[in-house]
C-alpha positions as CSV (number, residue, x, y, z in Angstrom):
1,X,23.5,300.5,2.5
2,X,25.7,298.6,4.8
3,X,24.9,294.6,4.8
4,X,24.3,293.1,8.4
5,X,26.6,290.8,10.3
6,X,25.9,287.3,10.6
7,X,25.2,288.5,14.4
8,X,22.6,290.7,13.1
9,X,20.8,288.6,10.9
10,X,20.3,285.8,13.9
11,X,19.9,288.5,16.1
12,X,16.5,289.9,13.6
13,X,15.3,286.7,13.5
14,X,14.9,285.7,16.9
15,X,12.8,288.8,17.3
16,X,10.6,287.7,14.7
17,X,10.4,284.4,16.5
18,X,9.3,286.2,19.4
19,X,7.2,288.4,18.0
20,X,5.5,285.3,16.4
21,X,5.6,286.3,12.8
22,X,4.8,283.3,9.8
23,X,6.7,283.7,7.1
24,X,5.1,285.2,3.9
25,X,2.0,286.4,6.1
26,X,1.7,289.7,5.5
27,X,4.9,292.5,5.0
28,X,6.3,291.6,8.5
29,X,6.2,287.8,7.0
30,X,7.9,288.8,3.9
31,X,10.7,291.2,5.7
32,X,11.1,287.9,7.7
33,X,11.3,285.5,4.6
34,X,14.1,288.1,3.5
35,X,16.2,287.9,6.1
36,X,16.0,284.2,6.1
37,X,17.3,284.7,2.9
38,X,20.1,286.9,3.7
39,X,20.7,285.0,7.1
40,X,21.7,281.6,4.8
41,X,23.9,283.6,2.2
42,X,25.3,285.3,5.0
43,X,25.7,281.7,7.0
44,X,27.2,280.4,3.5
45,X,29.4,283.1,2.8
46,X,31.0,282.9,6.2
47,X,31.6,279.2,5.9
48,X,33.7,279.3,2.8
49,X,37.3,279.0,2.7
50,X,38.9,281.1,0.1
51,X,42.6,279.7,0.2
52,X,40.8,276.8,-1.0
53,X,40.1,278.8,-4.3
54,X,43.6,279.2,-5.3
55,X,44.1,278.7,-8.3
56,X,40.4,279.3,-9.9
57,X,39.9,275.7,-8.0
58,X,36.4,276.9,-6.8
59,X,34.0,279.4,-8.6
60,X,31.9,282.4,-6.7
């Protein structure tokens, strides 16, 4: 399964916001808790800069 773009991720969870879903309410909640989930890996995974782990000065 492909993973989803940070795009897609924020795009998800503004539809949840819309749709008014609580987190952890029901199986909509916990899809949305999920991609919360995702969406901050994502968020942190995209922030990293890897030339800054030259050297094995950084672990993953």
């Amino acid at each position: 399964m492909k993973d989803l773009t940070l795009n897609e991720l924020e795009t998800l969870l503004a539809v949840f916001k819309k749709a008014g879903i609580e987190p952890s309410v029901g199986d909509e909640g916990e899809l949305l808790t999920r991609i919360e989930q995702a969406h901050a890996e994502r968020q942190e995974l995209e922030s990293m800069d890897f030339d800054d782990c030259l050297g094995g000065a950084c672990k993953l």
